[in-house]
C-alpha positions as CSV (number, residue, x, y, z in Angstrom):
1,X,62.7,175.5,125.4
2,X,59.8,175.5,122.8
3,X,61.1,172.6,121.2
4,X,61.7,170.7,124.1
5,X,58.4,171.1,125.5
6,X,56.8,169.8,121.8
7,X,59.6,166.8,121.5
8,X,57.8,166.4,125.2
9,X,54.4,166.3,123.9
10,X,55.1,164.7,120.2
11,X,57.0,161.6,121.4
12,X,54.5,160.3,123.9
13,X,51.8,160.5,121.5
14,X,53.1,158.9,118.7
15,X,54.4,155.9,120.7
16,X,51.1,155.4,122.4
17,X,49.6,155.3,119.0
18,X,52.5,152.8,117.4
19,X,51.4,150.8,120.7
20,X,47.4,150.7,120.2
21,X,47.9,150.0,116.4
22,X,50.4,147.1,117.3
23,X,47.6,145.6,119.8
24,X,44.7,146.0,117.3
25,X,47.0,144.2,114.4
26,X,47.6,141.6,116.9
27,X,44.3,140.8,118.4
28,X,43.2,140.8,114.4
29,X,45.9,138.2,113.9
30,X,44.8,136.1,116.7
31,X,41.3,136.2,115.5
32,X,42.2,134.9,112.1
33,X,44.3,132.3,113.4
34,X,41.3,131.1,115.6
35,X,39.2,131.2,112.6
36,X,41.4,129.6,110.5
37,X,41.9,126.9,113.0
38,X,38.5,126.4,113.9
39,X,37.4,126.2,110.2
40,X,40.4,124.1,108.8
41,X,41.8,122.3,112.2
42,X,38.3,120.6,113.1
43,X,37.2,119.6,109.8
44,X,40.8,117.3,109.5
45,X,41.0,116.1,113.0
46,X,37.6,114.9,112.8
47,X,38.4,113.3,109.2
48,X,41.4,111.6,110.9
49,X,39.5,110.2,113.9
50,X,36.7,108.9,110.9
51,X,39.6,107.4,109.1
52,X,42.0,106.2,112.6
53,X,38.2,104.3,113.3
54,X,37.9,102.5,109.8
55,X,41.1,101.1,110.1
56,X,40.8,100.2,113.5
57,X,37.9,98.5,112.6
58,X,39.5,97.0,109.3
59,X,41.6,95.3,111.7
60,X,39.1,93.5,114.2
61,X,38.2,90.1,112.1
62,X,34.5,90.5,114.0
63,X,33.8,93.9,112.3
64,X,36.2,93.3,108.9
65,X,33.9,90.3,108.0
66,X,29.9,90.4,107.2
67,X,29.2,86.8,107.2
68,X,30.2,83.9,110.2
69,X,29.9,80.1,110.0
70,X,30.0,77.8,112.5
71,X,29.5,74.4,113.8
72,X,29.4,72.8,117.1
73,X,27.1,70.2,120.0
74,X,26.1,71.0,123.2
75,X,25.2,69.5,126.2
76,X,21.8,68.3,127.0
77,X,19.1,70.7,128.9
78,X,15.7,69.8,130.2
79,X,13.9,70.6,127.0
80,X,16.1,68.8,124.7
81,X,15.7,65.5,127.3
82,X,12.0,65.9,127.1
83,X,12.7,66.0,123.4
84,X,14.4,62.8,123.2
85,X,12.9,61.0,126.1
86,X,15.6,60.8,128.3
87,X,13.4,61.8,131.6
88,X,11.3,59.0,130.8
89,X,11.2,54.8,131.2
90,X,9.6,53.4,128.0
91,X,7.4,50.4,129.5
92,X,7.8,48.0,126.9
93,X,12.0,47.9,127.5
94,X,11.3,47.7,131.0
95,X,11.7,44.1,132.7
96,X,10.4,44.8,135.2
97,X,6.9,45.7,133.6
98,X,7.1,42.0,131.5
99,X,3.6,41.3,133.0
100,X,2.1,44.5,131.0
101,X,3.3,43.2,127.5
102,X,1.0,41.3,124.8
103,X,2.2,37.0,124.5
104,X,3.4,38.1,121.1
105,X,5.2,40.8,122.8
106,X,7.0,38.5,125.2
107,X,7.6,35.5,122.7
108,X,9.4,38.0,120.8
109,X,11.5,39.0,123.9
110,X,13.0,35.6,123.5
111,X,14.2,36.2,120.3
112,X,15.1,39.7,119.5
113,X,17.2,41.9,121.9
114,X,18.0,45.3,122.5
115,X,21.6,46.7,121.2
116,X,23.4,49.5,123.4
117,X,21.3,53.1,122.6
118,X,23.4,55.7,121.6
119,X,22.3,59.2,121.9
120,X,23.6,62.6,120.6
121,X,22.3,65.7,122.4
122,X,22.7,68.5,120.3
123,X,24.2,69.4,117.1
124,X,24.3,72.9,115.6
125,X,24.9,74.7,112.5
126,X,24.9,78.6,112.6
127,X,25.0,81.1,110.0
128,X,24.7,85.1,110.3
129,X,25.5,88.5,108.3
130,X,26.0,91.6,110.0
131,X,23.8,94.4,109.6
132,X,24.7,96.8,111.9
133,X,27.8,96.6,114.1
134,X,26.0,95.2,117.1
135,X,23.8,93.1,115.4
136,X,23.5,89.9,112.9
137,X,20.8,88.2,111.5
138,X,21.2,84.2,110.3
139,X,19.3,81.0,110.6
140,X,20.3,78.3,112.9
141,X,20.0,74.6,112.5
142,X,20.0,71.9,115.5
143,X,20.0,68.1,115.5
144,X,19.8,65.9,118.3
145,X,18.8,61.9,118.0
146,X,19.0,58.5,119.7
147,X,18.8,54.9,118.4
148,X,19.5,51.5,119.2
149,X,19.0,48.4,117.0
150,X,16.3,45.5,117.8
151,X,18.0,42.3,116.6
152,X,17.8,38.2,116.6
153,X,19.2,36.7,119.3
154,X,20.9,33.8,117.6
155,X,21.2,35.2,113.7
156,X,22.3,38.7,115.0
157,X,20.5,39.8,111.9
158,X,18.9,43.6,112.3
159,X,14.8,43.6,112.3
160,X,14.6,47.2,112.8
161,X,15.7,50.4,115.0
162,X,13.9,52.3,117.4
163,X,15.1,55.8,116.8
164,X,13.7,59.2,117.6
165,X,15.2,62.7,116.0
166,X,14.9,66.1,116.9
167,X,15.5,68.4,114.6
168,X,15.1,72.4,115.0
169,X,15.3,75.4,112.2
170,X,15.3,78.8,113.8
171,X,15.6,82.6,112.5
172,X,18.3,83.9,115.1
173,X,19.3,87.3,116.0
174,X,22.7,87.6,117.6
175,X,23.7,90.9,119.4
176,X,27.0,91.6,119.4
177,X,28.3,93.4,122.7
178,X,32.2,93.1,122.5
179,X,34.6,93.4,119.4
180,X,38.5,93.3,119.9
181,X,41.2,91.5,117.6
182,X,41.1,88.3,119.0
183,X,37.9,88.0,120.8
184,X,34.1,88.7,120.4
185,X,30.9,88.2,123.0
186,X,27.9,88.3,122.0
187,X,24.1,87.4,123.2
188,X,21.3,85.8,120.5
189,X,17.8,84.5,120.3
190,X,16.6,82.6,118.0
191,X,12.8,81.0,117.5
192,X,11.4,78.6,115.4
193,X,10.2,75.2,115.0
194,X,11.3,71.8,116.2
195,X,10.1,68.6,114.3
196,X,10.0,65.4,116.5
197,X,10.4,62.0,114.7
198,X,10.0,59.1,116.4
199,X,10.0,55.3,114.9
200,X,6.6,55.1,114.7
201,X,5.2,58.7,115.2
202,X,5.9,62.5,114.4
203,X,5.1,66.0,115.9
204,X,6.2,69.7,115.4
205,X,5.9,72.3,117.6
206,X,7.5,76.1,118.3
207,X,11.0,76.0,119.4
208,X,13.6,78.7,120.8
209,X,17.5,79.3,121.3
210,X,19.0,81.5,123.7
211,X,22.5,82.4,123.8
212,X,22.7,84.3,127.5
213,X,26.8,85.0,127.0
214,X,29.0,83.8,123.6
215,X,32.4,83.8,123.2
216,X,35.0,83.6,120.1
217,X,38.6,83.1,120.8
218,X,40.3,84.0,117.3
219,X,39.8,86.1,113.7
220,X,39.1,84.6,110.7
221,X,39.2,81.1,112.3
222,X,38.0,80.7,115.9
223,X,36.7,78.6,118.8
224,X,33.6,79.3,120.5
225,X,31.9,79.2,124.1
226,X,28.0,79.5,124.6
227,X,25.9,79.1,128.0
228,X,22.0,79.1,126.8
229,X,18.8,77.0,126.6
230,X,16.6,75.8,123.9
231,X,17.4,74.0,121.1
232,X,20.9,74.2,121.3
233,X,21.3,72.8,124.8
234,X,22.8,74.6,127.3
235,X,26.8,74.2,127.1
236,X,27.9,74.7,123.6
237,X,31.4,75.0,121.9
238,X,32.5,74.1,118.6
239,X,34.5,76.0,116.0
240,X,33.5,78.9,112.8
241,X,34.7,80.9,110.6
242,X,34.5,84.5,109.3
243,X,34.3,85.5,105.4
């Protein structure tokens, strides 16, 4: 009967005690799994997610390439009219205004006319680097002229043009807003100076570009879409490239 009552008493015990030492080991093993995890598992998922972002990046021509070159026109805003003239009737081409010109002025009527004028609005030429991955810095060229010929009525031979040319270098800051693999948007402003010649006269004076919304359809090659003012015009497309 003795030794049943300490089998009784014995048993219980010890199991009890095989059962808290199995929960301690356990909760120890969970801890240093946790540990290990948080000190191992975090470091390498984070270095994957650096290295998954490089090579998504690698892969967007916008954000593979530093350095973007384009060309293109635009149409014609108020400014670049102003610029060329267009808002405005010259007097002396005006016949209606005959009785305002010099003799000489109107003898010479009768032998020398006017050829068709032919203008062009805007022409651009637009290079930037990438600095950060929003942002590009460049210099942007614009050209815009008209001209027509003033020659002899029965010889056809050229006495001279009248021509006027305005022509626009600007420091330009683009801000890049959008990148994906086959298309880019992007804002810029650019300011400057814009030199005037005319065929008797010349002026230069500050100038700006504003690029409210750009787009580029492609990756190392690609179209682009501009709506803007200044120098450029307002419409502008043309084509670049990326190196």
């Amino acid at each position: 009967m003795k030794r049943l009552l300490i089998f009784l008493v014995v048993v219980p015990m010890a199991v009890a005690t095989l059962s808290a030492q199995e929960v301690v080991t356990t909760n120890e093993l969970m801890e240093n799994v946790s540990t290990y995890a948080a000190e191992n598992y975090t470091s390498y998922v984070e270095n994957q997610m650096v290295e998954n972002t490089a090579k998504y990046d690698l892969k967007v021509p916008s954000l593979e390439c530093n350095n973007s070159l384009q060309v293109g026109g635009g149409l014609p805003g108020l400014m670049l009219m102003a610029m060329l003239d267009l808002l405005y009737v010259d007097i002396d081409i005006c016949p209606d205004y005959t009785q305002y010109e010099s003799l000489s002025d109107q003898l010479a009527g009768h032998r020398y006319y006017r050829t068709e004028e032919y203008v062009v609005t805007s022409l651009t030429l637009d290079y930037g680097c990438r600095v950060k991955k929003w942002l590009s810095l460049g210099a942007k060229g614009a050209v815009g002229f008209r001209t027509r010929g003033i020659r002899h009525k029965i010889t056809d031979d050229l006495l001279y043009r009248e021509s006027r040319v305005a022509a626009s270098l600007l420091f330009n800051m683009r801000f890049d807003w959008l990148h994906r693999r086959n298309v880019m948007m992007y804002s810029s402003l650019g300011v400057g100076v814009t030199s005037i010649f005319d065929y008797n006269d010349g002026m230069v004076f500050p100038m700006y570009d504003a690029t409210f919304v750009g787009l580029t359809a492609g990756r190392k090659f690609y179209y682009f879409l501009e709506w803007g003012a200044g120098a450029s015009g307002t419409v502008r497309t043309g084509v670049g490239c990326r190196f």
